[in-house]
N, C-alpha and C positions, 0 to 999 in steps of 0.2 A: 494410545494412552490418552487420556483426556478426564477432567472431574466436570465436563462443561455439560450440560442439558443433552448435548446431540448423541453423545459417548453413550448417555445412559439411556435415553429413546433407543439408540442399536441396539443395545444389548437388553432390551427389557425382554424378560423370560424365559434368556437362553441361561443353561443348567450350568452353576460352576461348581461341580462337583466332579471328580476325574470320573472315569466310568467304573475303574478298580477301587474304586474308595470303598471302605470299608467305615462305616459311619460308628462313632464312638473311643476309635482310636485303639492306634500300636504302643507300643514299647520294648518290644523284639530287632530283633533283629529284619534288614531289608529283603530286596529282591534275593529271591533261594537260588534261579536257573545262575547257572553258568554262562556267561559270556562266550559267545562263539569267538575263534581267531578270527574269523574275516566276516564281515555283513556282508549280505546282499541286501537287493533293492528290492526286499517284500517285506509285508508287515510279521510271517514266521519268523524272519531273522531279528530285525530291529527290535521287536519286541522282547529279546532276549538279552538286551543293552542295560546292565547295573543302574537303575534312574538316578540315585542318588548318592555316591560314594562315599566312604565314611570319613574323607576331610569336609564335603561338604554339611556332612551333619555335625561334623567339630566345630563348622564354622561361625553357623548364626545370622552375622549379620555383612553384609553388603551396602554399597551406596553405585547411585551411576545417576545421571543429569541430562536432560532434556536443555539442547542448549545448539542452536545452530540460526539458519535465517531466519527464522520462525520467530527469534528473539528479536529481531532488530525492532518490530514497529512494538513491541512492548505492552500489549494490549489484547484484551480477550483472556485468550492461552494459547495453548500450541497449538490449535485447531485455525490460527486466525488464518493458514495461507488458504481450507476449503471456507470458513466463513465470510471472508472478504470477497466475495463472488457472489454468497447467498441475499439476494434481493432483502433489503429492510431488518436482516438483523446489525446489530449494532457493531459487530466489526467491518459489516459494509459503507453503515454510516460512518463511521469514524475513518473509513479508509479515502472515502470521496472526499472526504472534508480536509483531510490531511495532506492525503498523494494525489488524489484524482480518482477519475472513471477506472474498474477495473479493466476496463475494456482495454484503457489507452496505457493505465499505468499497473502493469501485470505485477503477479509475485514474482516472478524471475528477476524483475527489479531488486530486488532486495536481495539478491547474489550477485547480480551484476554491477549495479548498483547504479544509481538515479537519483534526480534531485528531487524532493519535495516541495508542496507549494509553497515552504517559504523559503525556498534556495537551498537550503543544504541538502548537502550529500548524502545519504541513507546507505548502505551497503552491508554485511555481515564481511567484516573485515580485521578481523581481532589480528593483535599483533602482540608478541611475545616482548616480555621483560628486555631481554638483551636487546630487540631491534627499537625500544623505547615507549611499549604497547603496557598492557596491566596485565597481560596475561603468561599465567606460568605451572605449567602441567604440573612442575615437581612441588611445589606449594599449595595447589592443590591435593594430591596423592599424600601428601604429610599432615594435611586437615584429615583428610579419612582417617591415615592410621590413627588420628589422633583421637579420631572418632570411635575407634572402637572396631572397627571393618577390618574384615580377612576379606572380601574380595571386591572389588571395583572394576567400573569402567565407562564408556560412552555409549550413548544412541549414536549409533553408527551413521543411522540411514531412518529417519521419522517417518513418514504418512508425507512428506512434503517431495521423496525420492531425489531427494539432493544427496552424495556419498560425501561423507568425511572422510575419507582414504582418497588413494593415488588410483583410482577407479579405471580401468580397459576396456569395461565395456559400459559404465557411465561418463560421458563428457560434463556429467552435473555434478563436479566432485571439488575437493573442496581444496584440491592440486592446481586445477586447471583454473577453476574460477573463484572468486569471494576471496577468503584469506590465501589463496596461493600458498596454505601449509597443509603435510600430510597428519590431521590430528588425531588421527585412530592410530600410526604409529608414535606421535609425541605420546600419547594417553598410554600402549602399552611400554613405551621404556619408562616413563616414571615410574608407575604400577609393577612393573615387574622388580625392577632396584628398590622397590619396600618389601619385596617376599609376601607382594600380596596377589590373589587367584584373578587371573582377568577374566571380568565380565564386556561379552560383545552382545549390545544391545539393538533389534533389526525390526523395525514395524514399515516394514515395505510391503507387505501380502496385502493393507489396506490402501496403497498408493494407487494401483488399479481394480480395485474392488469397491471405490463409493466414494474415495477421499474425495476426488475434486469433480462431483457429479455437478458441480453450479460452473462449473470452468469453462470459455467457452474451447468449441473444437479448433486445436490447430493444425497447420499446413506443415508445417516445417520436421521434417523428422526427428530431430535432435528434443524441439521443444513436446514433441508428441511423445518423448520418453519422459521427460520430467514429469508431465503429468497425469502420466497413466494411460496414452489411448494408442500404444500399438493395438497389434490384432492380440488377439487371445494368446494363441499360442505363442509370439515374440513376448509377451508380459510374463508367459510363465515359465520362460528359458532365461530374461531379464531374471525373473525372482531366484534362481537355481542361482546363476553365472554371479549374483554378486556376493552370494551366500558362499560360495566357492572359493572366490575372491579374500574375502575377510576367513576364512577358515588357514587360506593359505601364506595370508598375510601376517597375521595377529595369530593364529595359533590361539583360539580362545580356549578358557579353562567350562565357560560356561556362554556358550550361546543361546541368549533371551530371546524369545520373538512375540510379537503381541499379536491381536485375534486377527481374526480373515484367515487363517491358514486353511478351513476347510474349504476354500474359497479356491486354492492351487490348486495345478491338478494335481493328482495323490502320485503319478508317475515321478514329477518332479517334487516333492516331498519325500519322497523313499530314497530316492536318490540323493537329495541333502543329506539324509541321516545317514544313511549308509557309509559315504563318503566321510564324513564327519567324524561317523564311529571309525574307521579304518584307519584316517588320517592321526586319529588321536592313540590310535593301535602302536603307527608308525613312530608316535612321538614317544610314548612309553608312557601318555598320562589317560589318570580317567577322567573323563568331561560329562557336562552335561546341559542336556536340551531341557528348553522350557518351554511347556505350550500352553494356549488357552483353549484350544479348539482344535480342531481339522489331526490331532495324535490318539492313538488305541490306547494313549494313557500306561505304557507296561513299560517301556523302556524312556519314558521321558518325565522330570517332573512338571508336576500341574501347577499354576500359576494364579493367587486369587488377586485381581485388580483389586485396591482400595480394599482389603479384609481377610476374611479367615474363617475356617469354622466353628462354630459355637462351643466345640469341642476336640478333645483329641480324636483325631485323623490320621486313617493310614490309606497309603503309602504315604514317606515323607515328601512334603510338598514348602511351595515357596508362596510368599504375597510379596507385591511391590505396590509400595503409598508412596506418598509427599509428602512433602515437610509442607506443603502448603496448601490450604484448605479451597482455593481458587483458581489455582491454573499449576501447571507440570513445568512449564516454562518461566520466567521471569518476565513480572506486567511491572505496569507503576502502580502501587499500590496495591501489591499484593498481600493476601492474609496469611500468617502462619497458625499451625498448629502450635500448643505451648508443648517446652520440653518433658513434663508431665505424660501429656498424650501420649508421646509419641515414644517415650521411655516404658511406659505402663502397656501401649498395646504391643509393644515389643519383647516384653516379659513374656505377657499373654502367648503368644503367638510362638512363643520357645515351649514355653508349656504342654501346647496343643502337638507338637510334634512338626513344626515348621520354621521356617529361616523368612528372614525380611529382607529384602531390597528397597533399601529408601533411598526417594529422588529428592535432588537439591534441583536450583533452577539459577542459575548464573545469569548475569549481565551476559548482554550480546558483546562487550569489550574485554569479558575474559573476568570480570572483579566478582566475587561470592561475597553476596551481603554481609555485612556484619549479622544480622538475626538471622542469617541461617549459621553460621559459624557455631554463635551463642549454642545454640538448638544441638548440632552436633556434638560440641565438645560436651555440652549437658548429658550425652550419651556415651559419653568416650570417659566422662568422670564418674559413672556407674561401672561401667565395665575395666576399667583398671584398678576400681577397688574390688569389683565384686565379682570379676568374672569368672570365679572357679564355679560358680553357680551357674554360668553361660555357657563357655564354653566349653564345645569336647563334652557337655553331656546329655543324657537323653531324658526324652519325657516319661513320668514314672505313670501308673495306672489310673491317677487321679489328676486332672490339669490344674485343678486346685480348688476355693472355694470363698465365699462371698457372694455379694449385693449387686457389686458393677457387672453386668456380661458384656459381652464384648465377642466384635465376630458375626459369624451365623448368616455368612459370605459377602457376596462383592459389594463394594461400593456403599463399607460400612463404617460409620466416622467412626477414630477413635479416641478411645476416653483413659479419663486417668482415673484408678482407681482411690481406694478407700485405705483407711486403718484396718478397716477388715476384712479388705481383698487380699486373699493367700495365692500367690501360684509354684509351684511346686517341677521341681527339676532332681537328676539323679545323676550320680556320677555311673561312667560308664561300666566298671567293677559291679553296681549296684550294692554296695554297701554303706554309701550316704544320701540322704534326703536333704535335699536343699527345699527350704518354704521361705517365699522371699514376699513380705508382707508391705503391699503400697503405699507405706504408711506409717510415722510411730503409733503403736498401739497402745501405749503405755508402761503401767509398770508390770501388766501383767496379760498374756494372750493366751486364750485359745482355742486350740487349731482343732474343729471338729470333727474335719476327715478322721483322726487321731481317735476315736472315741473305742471304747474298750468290747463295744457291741460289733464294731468292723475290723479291728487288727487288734493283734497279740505284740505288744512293744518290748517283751521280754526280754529280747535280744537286745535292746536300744543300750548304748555305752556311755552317751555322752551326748550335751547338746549345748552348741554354745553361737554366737551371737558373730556374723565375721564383722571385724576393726576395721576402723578407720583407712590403713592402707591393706594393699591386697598381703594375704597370709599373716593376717596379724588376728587375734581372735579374744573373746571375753569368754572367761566360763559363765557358764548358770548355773543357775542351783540345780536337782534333780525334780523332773517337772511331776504333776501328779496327772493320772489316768484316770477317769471314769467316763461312764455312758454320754458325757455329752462331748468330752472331747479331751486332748490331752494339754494340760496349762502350764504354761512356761511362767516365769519369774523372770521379769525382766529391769534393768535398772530403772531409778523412779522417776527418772530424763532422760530424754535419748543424750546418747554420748559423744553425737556427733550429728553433725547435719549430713542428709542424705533423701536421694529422692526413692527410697527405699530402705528397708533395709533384711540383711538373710541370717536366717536359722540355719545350721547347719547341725542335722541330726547324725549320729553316725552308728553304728552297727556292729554289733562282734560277727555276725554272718551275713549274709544276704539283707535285704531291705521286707520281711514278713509283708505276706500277701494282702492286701485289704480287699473288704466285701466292695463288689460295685453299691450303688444305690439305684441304678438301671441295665438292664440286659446279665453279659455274664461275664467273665474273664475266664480265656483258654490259653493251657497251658500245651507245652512239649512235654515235660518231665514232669512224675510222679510231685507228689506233696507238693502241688503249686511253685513250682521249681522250674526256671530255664523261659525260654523263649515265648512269653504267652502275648495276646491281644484282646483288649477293650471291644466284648462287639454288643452294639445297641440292640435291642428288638429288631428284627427282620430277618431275610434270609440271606446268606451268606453263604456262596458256590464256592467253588475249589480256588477257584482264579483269584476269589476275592479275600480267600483265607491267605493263600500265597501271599496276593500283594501286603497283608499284615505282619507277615513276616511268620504266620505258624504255619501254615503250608497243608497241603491233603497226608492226608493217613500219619498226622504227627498228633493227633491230641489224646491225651495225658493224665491229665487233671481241671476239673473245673469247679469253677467259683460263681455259684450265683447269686442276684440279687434277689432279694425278698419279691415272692409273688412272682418268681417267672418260672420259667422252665429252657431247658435244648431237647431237642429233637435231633439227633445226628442218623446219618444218612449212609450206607454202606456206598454207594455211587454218586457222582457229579450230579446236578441240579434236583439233590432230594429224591433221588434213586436209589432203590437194592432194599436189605433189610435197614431197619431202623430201628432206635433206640430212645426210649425217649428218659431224662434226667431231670429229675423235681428239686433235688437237692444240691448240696457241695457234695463233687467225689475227689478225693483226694487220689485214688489211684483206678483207674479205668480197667487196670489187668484184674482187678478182682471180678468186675465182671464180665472180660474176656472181650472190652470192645478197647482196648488199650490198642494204639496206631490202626483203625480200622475205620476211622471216619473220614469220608472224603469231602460232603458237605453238612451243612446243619443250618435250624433254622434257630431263632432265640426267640421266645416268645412270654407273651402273659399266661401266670398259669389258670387258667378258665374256673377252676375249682374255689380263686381266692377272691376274697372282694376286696376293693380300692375305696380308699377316699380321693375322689378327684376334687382337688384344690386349686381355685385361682391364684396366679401369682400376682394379680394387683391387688384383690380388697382380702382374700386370704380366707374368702366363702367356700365353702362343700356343695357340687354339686345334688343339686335336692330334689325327688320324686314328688314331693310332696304325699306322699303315703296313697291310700286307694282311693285312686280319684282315675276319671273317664279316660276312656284314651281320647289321645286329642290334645291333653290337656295340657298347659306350660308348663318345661323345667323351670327350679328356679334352683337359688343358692341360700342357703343360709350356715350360721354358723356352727361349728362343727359341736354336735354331744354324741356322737357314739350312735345316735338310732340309724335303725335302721332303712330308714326313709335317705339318707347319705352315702349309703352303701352298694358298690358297683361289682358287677364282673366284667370283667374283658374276654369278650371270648371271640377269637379267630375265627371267621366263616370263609377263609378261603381266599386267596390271592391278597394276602396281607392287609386285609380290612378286619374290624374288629365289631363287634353288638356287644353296645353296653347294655348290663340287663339290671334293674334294679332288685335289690334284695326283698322290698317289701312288695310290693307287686307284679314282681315278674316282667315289667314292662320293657321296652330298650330305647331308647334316646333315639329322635329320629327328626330329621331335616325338615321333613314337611314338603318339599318340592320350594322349600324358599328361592326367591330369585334375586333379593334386594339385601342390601347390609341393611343388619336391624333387626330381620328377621327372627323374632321368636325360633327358639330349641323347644321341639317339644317331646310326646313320648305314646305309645301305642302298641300292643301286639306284633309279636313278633313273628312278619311275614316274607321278609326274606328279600323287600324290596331296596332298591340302592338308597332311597331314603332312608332307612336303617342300618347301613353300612358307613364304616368311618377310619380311615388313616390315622394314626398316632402317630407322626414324627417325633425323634427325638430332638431337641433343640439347644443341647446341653446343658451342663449341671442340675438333671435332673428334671427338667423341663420340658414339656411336651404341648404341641398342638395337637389339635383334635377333630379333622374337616371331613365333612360329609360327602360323601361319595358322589351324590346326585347335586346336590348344590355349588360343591365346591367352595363354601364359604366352613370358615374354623369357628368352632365353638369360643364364644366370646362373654367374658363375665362382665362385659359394661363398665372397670373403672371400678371408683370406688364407691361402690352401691348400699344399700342398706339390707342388712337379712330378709330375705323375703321375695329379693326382686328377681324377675323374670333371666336367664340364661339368654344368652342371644348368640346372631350367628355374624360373620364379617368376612370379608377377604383378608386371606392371611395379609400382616406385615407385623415388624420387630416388636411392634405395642405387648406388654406383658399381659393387656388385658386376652391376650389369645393365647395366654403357655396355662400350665394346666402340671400342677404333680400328683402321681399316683401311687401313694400311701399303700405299702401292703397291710390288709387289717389280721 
């Protein structure tokens, strides 16, 4: 875990998407299989492990802290015990200047403990309230609850492979040496006397897989475990036996582990889970595993470092951030996020279909800043007013809507939104809509998911404003519906101060189905009824229906968005007969493919044409009418001709040719090699330069990259009608999202 430069150089271009993701999001129900009685140690059984049970999806939100020797020299971040080795970067500097040579004055120092050059003592040696120390687990565990957190807990064991537990087969633990306390058991008895879920947090797969590559080699056996250089196989029976250890000791409700797992051997990874699942068999509870890497992703949840997806996402999945915008651990002068942030991309990320784990960064002497407190309880005083909107419920078919996006994976800051950011939650019944708005919006909002062209609000009973304290409420007046959205009447001051605040719509039946704006929504039961999933453009196999929670040979009813189509599939990967669906079918048995579909793919319907829309300057991609091939795209702004006017049509392997309306031409790369590069447009011959990916990027959003280039169609910013279309390496710039208007 790390926000430092090195974290993100390792992980530059590794996929954080689970492999079962189903991109555009659940709302259904979870994993369908059944849980076996007993695992074995193969990926058949384990994968059949419930990833995410349904206290965890009750739950939300979590905390747990980066907090061990790591903290003492206070600098960098938690990475300083591998950067203090690495020649010339500045936790090297700063460590020769302070302690000495690392040669002569090692990190074990700072568990053992050593003087510095100006004589004092340095050690990680925190000492508890009653023996006259600052430190005191149950005051800490009383901040969480106070925070808002159903589950907590400790980094057990960092990337530095020092144990915080009474360790047997680590002598580097935190019994034998440093503070001489067992703090993984103080951590679980506080934790558990608040009736909160414990989290065991374990980033030891990176302790012998690159952490301390700058370290030099040692002799001694004992120090050659600390830092990672038995032989292979003693490292990856170390990695099992401490895993073992805290399973048997702590009884976690939720074992985190951070990246390198693909990096174990998979013998001994099966063998963790197995055990783990079995043990929690034994206990009578259901747990659960988090991975970033090295899991088949089916029976474990997936884990986004630093972010989320752009969108709702299924299967239910977890992110773990910081409260702190600089390091995970506690420096001197470390930055925080404001409690805005960190409140708003928490919302977000409930909305999307996922839970948060946020780290605090403690003092090496046991004390939690005052500003991370603040921060906390600024999260803990939304959710004890507002948390019927939080908690215990799920995410409805829409994540919500607004300016601010947020998300759109790892290692993505986040933001506080607007008056006119909505995100949207549902009670588990589904008969209320929670829109909980980032913002006063004044005396009067509205909600344009809501518009009378995408749901039928007939059934709507009542909509009122929740108060001040939790179950206290305002009426409103009866709101009015038309084509742009549904408007609420809201007092002509907010009523109260808050860093939020929530709608709460309610229903005489079910929560009415709304049209997506991208891809489709499938259902289990007739008239859009019962267990359906969000699925964006693409294709979408059995495995990956399941992990949405509609599962093979269950679909029912469908809902599509303007200008697409499904193609359902009698067998697994787009096999057997098929069928293909232009419209909403409300009941499948009419035409005799009711529970018959095992996969399907969601697609543009080729017959319709688009306006493709920048979402920086708000230009229509433009042919510029009959002119050479060769010649530049450009953009200009939108009147309806024809020269604006697109189809998407699938050529196979989920690439798409844009073909323009007025001369028939299709958008094509050119063989560009450079960001910058002209989009231009040419006959359509069937080369990769005229082949193009459309990602969806949520709320409606879409990149658009060329096949052969690999660079996304790019509207330049805020241009003037007229200007040239260009091409770029994707990143988050909106000059690279792109929406597709059905015309």
């Amino acid at each position: 875990m790390s926000s430092s430069i090195n974290r993100r150089q390792l992980l530059a271009g590794a996929t954080f998407v689970a492999a079962t993701t189903v991109a555009g999001g659940m709302f259904g129900a979870g994993h369908a299989q059944a849980a076996p009685s007993t695992y074995t140690p193969d990926w058949n059984s384990v994968d059949q492990h419930p990833p995410a049970p349904e206290w965890f999806q009750d739950a939300k939100f979590g905390i747990y802290f980066h907090w061990g020797a790591f903290s003492v020299p206070a600098y960098d971040n938690e990475w300083y015990p591998r950067s203090m080795y690495q020649g010339g970067s500045n936790a090297n500097k700063h460590h020769i200047a302070t302690f000495g040579n690392p040669s002569a004055w090692p990190y074990h120092n700072f568990i053992n403990g050593a003087e510095d050059l100006a004589g004092n003592t340095v050690k990680f040696a925190p000492k508890l309230k009653s023996a006259g120390g600052n430190f005191d687990p149950d005051e800490w565990v009383q901040l969480f609850v106070d925070a808002g957190a159903k589950f907590a807990g400790p980094v057990a064991e960092h990337h530095d492979g020092f144990s915080m537990w009474d360790s047997q087969v680590n002598e580097w633990n935190s019994v034998t040496k440093g503070p001489k306390l067992d703090l993984l058991a103080l951590f679980t008895t506080a934790i558990r006397a608040k009736n909160l879920k414990l989290l065991v947090a374990m980033h030891h797969a990176y302790n012998y897989n690159g952490f301390y590559q700058y370290a030099p080699a040692q002799t001694d056996p004992g120090l050659k475990k600390l830092y990672g250089q038995l032989s292979r196989a003693e490292e990856d029976q170390l990695w099992y036996d401490k895993l073992k250890e805290v399973i048997d000791r702590a009884k976690p409700d939720i074992l985190w582990q951070d990246f390198k797992l693909d990096a174990v051997d998979e013998t001994q990874r099966l063998k963790f889970l197995s055990y783990y699942y079995n043990q929690a068999g034994s206990w009578g509870r259901e747990v659960v595993a988090t991975y970033k890497d090295g899991m088949h992703g089916k029976g474990e949840v997936f884990d986004y470092e630093r972010g989320g997806p752009a969108d709702l996402t299924a299967p239910y999945w977890l992110t773990d951030d910081s409260i702190s915008s600089s390091s995970w651990c506690y420096t001197q002068g470390i930055g925080y996020y404001s409690t805005q942030q960190m409140l708003h991309s928490f919302l977000d990320r409930v909305s999307k279909n996922g839970n948060v784990l946020l780290n605090i960064a403690p003092m090496a002497d046991g004390t939690i800043p005052q500003a991370q407190k603040d921060i906390l309880l600024g999260i803990g005083d939304h959710l004890k007013r507002f948390g019927e909107s939080v908690y215990a419920t799920r995410a409805w078919t829409v994540f919500g809507e607004g300016p601010t996006m947020m998300g759109g994976g790892a290692f993505t800051t986040p933001h506080a939104g607007t008056a006119q950011d909505i995100r949207f939650t549902r009670n588990k019944a589904n008969n209320v809509l929670y829109a909980t708005v980032l913002g006063w919006p004044g005396s009067s909002l509205t909600i344009k998911t809501l518009g009378s062209d995408r749901i039928d609000l007939g059934s709507l009973t009542s909509v009122k404003l929740l108060g001040s304290t939790a179950g206290t409420y305002i009426d409103l007046p009866t709101p009015a519906q038309n084509s742009s959205g549904l408007t609420v009447t809201l007092p002509s001051s907010a009523p109260y101060s808050a860093n939020a605040y929530v709608l709460k719509l309610t229903f005489s039946g079910t929560i009415p189905s709304v049209r997506p704006l991208t891809g489709a929504v499938a259902f289990k039961d007739v008239d859009y009824a019962g267990t359906g999933a969000v699925l964006s453009t693409g294709d979408h196999t059995a495995a990956q229906l399941t992990a949405a929670g509609l599962g093979a040979l269950t679909l029912s009813s469908l809902r599509l968005a303007p200008g697409h189509q499904v193609i359902g599939y009698a067998g697994d990967n787009f096999t057997g007969t098929s069928w293909t669906f232009t419209a909403d079918n409300p009941d499948l048995r009419v035409t005799g493919n009711n529970d018959k579909i095992t996969s399907l793919k969601v697609q543009f319907k080729p017959s319709t044409y688009f306006r493709i829309t920048n979402v920086t300057n708000g230009l229509a991609l433009d042919s510029g009418g009959n002119v050479a091939s060769g010649s530049n795209l450009k953009q200009w702004t939108w009147d309806g001709h024809a020269n604006l006017q697109w189809q998407v049509v699938e050529v196979g392997g989920g690439y798409y040719k844009l073909v323009n309306r007025t001369n028939g031409m299709v958008a094509d790369g050119w063989g560009a090699t450079s960001n910058g590069s002209p989009a231009r447009e040419a006959a359509w011959d069937g080369n990769n330069n005229q082949q193009w990916t459309i990602t969806h990027r949520g709320n409606g959003r879409y990149s658009i990259t060329n096949r052969a280039t690999g660079l996304a169609l790019d509207g330049g910013g805020n241009v003037a009608s007229g200007s040239v279309a260009k091409q770029w390496t994707y990143d988050s710039s909106t000059n690279l999202l792109w929406t597709l208007t059905a015309l």
